[in-house]
C-alpha positions as CSV (number, residue, x, y, z in Angstrom):
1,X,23.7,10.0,-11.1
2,X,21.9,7.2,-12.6
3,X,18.9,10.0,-13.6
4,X,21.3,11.5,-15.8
5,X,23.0,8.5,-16.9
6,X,27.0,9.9,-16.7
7,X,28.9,9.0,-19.8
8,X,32.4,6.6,-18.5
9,X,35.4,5.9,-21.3
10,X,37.6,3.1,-20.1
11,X,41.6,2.9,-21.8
12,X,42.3,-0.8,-21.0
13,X,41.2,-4.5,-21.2
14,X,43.3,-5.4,-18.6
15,X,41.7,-6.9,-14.9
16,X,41.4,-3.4,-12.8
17,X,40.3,-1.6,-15.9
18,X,37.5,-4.1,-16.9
19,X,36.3,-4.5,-13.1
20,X,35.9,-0.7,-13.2
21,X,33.9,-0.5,-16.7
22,X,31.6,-3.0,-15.2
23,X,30.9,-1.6,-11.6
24,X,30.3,2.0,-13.5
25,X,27.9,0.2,-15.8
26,X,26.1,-1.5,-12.6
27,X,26.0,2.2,-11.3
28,X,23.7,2.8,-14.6
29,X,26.7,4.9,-16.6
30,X,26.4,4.5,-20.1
31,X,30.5,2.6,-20.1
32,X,32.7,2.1,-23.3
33,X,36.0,0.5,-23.2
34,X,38.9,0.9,-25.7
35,X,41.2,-2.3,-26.4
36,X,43.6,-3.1,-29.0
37,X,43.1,-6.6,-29.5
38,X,40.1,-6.9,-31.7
39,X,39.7,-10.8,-30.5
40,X,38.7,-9.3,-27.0
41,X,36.7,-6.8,-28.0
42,X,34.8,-9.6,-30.2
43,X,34.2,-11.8,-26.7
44,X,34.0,-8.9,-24.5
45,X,30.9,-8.0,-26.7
46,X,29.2,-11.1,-27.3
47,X,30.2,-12.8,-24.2
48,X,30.3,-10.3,-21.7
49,X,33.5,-11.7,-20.7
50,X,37.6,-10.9,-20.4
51,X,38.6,-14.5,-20.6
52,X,42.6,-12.8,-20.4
53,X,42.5,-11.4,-17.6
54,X,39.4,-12.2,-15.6
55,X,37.6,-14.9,-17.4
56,X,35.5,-15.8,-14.2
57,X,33.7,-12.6,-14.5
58,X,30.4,-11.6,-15.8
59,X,31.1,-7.7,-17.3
60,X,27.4,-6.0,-17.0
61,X,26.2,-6.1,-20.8
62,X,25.9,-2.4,-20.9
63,X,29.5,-2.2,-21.1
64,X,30.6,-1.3,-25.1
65,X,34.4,-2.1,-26.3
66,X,35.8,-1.5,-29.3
67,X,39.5,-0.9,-30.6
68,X,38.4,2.4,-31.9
69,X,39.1,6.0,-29.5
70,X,36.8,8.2,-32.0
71,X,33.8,5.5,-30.5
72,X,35.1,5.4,-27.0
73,X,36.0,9.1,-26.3
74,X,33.8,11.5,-27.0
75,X,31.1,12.9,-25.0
76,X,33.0,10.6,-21.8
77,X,32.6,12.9,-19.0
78,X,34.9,10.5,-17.2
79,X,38.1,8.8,-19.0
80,X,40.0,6.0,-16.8
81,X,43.0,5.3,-18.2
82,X,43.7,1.9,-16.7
83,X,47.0,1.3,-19.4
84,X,50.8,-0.1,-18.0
85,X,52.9,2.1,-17.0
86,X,55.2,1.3,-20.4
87,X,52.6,2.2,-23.4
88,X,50.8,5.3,-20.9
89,X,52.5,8.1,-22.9
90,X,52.1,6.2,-25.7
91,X,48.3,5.7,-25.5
92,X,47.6,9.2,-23.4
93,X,49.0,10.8,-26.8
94,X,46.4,8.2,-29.4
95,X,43.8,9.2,-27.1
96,X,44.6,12.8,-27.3
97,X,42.8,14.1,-30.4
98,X,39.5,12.5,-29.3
99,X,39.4,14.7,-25.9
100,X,38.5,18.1,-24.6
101,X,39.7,20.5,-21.3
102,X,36.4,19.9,-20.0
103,X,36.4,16.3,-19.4
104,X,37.4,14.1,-16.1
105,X,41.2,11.9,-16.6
106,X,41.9,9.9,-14.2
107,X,44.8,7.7,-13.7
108,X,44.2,3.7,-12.5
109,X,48.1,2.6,-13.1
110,X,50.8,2.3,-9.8
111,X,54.1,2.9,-12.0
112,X,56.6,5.2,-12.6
113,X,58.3,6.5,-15.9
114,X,62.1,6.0,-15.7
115,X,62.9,9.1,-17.8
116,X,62.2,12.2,-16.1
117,X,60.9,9.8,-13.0
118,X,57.5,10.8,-14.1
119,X,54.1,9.6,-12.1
120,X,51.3,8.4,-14.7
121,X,49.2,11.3,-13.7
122,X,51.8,13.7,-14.4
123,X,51.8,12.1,-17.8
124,X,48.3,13.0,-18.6
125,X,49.0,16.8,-17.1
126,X,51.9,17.2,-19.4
127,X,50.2,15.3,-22.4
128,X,46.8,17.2,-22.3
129,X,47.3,19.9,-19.8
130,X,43.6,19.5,-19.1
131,X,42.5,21.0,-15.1
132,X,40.6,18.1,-14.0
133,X,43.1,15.2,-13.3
134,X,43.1,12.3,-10.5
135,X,44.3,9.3,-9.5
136,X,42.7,6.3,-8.5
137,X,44.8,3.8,-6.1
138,X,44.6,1.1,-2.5
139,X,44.4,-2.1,-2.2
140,X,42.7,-3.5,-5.1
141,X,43.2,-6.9,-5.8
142,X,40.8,-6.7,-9.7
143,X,40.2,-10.8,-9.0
144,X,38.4,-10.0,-5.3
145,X,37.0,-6.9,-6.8
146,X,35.3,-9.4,-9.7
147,X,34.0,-11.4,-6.9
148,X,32.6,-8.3,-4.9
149,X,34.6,-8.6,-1.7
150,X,34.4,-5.8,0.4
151,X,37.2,-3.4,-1.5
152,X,38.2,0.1,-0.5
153,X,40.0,2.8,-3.0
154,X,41.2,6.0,-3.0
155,X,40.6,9.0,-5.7
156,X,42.9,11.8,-5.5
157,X,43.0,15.2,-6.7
158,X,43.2,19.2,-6.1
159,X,40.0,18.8,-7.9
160,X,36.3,18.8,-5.9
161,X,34.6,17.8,-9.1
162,X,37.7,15.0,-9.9
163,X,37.0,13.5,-6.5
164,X,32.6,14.0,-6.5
165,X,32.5,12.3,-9.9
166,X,34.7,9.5,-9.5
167,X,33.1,8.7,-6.0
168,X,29.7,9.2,-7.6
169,X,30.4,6.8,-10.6
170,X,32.8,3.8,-8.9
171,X,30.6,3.9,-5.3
172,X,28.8,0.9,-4.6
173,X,27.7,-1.6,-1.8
174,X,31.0,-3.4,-2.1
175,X,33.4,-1.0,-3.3
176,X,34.3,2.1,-1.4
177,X,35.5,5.4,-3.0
178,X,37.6,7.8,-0.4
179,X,38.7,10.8,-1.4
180,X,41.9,12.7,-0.7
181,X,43.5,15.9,-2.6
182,X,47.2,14.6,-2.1
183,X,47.4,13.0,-5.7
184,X,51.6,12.8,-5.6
185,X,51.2,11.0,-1.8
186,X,48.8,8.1,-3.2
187,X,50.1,7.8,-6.9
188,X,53.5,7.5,-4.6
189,X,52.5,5.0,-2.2
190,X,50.7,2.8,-5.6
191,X,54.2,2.7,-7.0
192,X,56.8,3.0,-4.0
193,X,54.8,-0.9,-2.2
194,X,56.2,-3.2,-5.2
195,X,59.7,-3.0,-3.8
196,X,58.7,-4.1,-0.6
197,X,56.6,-6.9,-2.0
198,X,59.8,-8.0,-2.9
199,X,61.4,-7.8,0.4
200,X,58.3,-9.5,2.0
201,X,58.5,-12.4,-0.6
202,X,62.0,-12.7,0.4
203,X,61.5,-12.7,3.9
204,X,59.5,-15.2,3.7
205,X,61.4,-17.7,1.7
206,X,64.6,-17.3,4.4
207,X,61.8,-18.7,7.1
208,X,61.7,-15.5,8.9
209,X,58.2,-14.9,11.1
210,X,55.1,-12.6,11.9
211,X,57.0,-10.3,13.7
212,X,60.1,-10.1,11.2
213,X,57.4,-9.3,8.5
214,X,55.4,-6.6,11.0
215,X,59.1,-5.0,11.4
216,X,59.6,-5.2,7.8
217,X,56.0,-3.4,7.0
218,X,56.4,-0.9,9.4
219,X,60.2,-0.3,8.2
220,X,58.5,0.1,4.8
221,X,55.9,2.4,5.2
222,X,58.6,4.7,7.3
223,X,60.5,4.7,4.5
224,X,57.8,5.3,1.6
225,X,56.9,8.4,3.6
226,X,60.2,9.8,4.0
227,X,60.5,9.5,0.1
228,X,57.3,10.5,-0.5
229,X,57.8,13.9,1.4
230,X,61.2,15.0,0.0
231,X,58.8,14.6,-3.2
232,X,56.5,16.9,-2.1
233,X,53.6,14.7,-0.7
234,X,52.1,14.6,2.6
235,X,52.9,12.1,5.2
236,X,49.8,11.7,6.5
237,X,48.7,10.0,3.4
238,X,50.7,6.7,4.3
239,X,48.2,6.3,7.1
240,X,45.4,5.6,4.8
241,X,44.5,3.0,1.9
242,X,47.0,4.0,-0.4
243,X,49.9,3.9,1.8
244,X,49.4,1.2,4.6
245,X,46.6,-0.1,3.2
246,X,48.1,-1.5,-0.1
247,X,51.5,-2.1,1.5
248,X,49.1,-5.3,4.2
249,X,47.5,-6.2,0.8
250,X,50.7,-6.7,-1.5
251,X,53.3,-7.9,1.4
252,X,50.7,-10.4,2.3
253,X,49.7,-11.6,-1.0
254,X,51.7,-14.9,-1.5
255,X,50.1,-14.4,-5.5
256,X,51.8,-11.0,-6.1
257,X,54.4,-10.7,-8.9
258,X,56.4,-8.7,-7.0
259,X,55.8,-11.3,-4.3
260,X,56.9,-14.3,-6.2
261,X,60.1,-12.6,-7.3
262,X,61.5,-11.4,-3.7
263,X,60.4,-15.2,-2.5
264,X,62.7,-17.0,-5.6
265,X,65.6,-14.5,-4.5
266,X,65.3,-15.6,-0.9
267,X,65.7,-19.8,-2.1
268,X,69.0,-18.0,-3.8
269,X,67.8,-17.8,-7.4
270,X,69.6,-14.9,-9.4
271,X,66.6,-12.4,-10.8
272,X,67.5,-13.6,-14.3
273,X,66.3,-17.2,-12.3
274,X,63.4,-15.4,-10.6
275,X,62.1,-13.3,-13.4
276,X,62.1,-16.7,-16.2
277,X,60.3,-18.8,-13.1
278,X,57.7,-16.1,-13.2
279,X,57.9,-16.0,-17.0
280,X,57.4,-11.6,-16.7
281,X,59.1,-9.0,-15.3
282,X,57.5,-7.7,-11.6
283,X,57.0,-3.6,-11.6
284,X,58.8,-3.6,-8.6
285,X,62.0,-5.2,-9.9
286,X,62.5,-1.5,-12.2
287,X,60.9,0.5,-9.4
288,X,63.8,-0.6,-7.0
289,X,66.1,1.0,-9.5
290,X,64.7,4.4,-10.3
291,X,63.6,4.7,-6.6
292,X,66.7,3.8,-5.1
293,X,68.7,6.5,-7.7
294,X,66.2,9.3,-7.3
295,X,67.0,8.3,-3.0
296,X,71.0,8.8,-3.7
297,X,70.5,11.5,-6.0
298,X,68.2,13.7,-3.3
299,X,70.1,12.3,-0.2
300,X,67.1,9.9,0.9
301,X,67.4,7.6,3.5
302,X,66.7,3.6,2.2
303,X,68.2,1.0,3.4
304,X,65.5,-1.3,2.7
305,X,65.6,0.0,-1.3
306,X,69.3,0.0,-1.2
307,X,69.1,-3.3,0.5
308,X,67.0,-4.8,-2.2
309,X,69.0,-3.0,-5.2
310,X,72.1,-5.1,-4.1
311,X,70.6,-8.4,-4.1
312,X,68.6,-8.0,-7.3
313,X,71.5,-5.8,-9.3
314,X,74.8,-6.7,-6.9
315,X,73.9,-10.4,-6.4
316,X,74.3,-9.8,-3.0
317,X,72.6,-13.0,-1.4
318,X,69.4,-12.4,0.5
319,X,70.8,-13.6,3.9
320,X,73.8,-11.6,3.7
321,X,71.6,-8.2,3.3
322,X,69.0,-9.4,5.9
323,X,71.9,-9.3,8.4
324,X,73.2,-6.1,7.1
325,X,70.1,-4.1,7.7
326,X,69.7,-5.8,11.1
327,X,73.3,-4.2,11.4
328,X,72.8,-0.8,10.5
329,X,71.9,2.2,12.8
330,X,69.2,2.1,15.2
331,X,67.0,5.7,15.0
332,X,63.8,7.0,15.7
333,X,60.3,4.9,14.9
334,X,58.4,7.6,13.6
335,X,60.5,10.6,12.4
336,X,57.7,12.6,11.8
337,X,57.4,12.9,15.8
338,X,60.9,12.4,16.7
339,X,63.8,13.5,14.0
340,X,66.5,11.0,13.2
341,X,68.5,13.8,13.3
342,X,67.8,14.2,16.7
343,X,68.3,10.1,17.5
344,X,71.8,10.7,16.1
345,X,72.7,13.8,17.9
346,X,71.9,12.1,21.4
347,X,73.9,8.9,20.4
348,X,77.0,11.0,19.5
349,X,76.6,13.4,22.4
350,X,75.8,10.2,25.1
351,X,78.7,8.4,23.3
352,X,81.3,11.0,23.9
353,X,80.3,11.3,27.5
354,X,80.2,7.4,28.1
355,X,83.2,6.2,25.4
């Protein structure tokens, strides 16, 4: 690609998106990268440096930012929008003006929108109605990525050309671009792992071990799927990067947000406690809301989000709903192979014979 030098627009200053910009201008794309703070546009420029957000790492000079979308935007044939999930919409609709049908958007954000319960890609579908739309998500710490540790990803799309550009552009000796056409599955699983950060974090401040954690994990992903499917996504998709794969990275990541704020819950802090010790709100804390509503509202089984929802909104203490979920019904392992349905009908059946 490097022959015809492919033109890359980054929406972002933040870590992930500036890690991108850089490894597409190693790649030998000709990168720009819109801010809004003209201070780090000043230093990314002159410095080749994000002293924010990842102030260890050398950007590749060819990487352009400015605070202006009319320099950024046109001619891009790939746009990452790598913006938080709040000010998306916002920025999707500032960008608008400056694009066309026939470029590549691609989503780098793992949140949901609370009205409507909108996935960021969804946002740029509705906000552009353009045909080439993806979604880029795993287990991406930005800080490992800036050090080039080995790093998988996954791009996601109905779209061939979505999925051949963005592996053609982001592919390099140290970080991995799979592909996958289930874009609701992996924007899902990006979003769904923050609210089991938490439960990890608080596992882990009750002194509870490997295997509590493995059972915890595994619980997890069971129930990311399940949600993920009465969504419409596959549940195959779990197996991979975006699903498993960033659930290992984020449960075991003692420096997650979402993390932190689970393991301050578990010592007995209140989240008003948890969220000022951390000094910002974790995604997860919101994403335990909306998830655990959309699951009551579409008759969803989640104990582990409706666990979590009572001790962060209930003040339910941690212990208290660690027993109550080692309480609650035993079922199948995998209900993709055996139905819990089925589980349930054999215990009623076996208890009516045996009771």
């Amino acid at each position: 690609m490097a022959e015809q030098q492919i033109k890359v627009a980054v929406l972002g200053g933040g870590s992930f998106g500036t890690a991108l910009a850089s490894i597409a201008a190693d790649n030998g794309a000709r990168v720009r990268q819109w801010l809004r703070d003209p201070a780090l546009v000043e230093q990314i420029n002159r410095e080749h440096r994000n002293g924010r957000y990842l102030p260890d790492y050398s950007i590749n000079p060819a990487v352009v930012a400015s605070s202006d979308m009319a320099e950024v935007l046109p001619g891009a044939e790939l746009v990452l929008v790598a913006i938080p999930s709040k000010a998306f919409r916002e920025v999707v609709r500032q960008a608008r003006p400056h694009l066309n049908p026939a470029q590549i958007l691609v989503s780098t954000t793992k949140g949901i929108q609370e009205e409507g319960f909108k996935l960021m890609s969804q946002i740029l579908e509705e906000e552009t109605g353009f045909p080439h739309i993806g979604v880029i998500s795993g287990p991406n710490l930005a800080s490992e990525i800036a050090q080039k540790q080995l790093t998988a990803t996954v791009i996601a799309s109905a779209d061939p050309e979505t999925r051949t550009r963005v592996q053609t552009a982001l592919g390099c000796d140290y970080f991995r671009v799979y592909a996958s056409n289930d874009r609701h599955g992996v924007e899902l699983g990006g979003a769904l792992k923050n609210i089991y950060a938490i439960a990890a974090g608080m596992a882990a401040a009750l002194g509870m071990g490997e295997n509590t954690r493995s059972m915890l994990m595994t619980r997890a992903l069971a129930e990311m799927s399940r949600f993920a499917v009465d969504q419409g996504a596959n549940p195959m998709t779990f197996l991979g990067l975006a699903g498993v794969g960033d659930l290992i990275v984020t449960c075991s990541s003692a420096l997650s947000r979402n993390y932190r704020v689970g393991y301050a819950l578990g010592e007995g802090k209140t989240l008003d406690e948890a969220v000022e010790a951390l000094g910002q709100v974790a995604e997860g804390v919101n994403t335990v809301r909306l998830v655990r509503d959309k699951a009551r509202e579409d008759g969803v089984y989640m104990p582990l989000a409706e666990g979590l929802y009572q001790v962060l909104f209930k003040g339910v203490p941690a212990k208290e709903m660690a027993r109550m979920l080692m309480l609650g019904e035993q079922s199948s392992d995998v209900e993709f192979i055996l139905p819990r349905e089925a589980v349930q009908q054999a215990h009623r059946e076996t208890g009516g014979r045996h009771g």
